[in-house]
C-alpha positions, 0 to 999 in steps of 0.5 A: 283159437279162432286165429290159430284154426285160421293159420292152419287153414292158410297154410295148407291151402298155401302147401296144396298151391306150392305142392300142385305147382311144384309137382306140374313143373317136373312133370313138364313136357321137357322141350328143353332136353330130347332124351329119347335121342331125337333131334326136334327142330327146336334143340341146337346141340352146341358140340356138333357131336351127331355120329359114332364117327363124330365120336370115335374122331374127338380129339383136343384142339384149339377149341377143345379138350378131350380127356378120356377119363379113365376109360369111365367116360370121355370128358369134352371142355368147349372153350369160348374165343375168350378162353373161358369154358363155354361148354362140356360133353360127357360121352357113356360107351354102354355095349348096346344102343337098347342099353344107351337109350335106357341110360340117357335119363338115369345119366342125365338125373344123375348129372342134374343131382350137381346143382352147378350143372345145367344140361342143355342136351341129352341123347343117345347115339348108337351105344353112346349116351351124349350129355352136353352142359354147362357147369358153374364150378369151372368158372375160375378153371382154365384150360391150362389148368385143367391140361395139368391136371389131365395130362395123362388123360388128354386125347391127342 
């Protein structure tokens, strides 16, 4: 009986620990990401996407692919020099930049519910919602794979 109580104990003062960790680590102050639109000193956008004009302008390259994804969002796949995908940009058009703002959380929230995808940048820019990550699912993707796919959707 004695053992029993005493397992119990341990297990929840271990529940308290991993709760109390657990909890302090989504609370953590986000130096990863800036979604309030901000740059900080720190962050590095990998896309060089900083303007509406930046935006308006994105077109596939060498480099890129730009799909405009049934007019829901446009879709941007970065490619390294290897050809492999480096990197990918969604880009949300909201009708104002007060509704932007509002939206970069929830689009980054619900892009963190995929657990193959990692955001490294989240960010409103005038009434659009800039969303750079990486995503593990298109390991084995190629670009001409997905031109395929998208042809009717690439940007030119």
């Amino acid at each position: 009986m004695k053992n029993k109580k005493s397992a119990a104990c341990l297990l929840v003062v271990l529940l308290v620990i991993f709760l109390s960790f657990s909890s302090s680590a989504c609370t953590g102050n986000g130096d990863n990401f800036d979604v309030s639109g901000k740059e900080n000193d720190e962050s590095i956008y990998l896309n060089n996407i900083t303007t509406v004009e930046d935006i308006e302008n994105l077109v596939t390259n060498d480099n890129r692919l730009v799909i405009n994804y049934y007019d829901a969002y446009i879709w941007t796949v970065y490619f390294a020099q290897d050809g492999s995908i480096e990197h990918m940009v969604y880009i949300y058009d909201f009708e104002t930049e007060a509704k932007a703002q509002k939206m970069v959380k929830t689009r980054k929230e619900e892009l963190e519910c995929n657990k193959t995808m990692t955001i490294k940048c989240a960010k409103s820019i005038e009434n659009y919602v800039v969303i750079d990550l990486v995503d593990t699912s298109f390991t084995n993707v190629t670009r001409s794979m997905l031109e395929n796919n998208f042809s009717l959707l690439i940007v030119d």
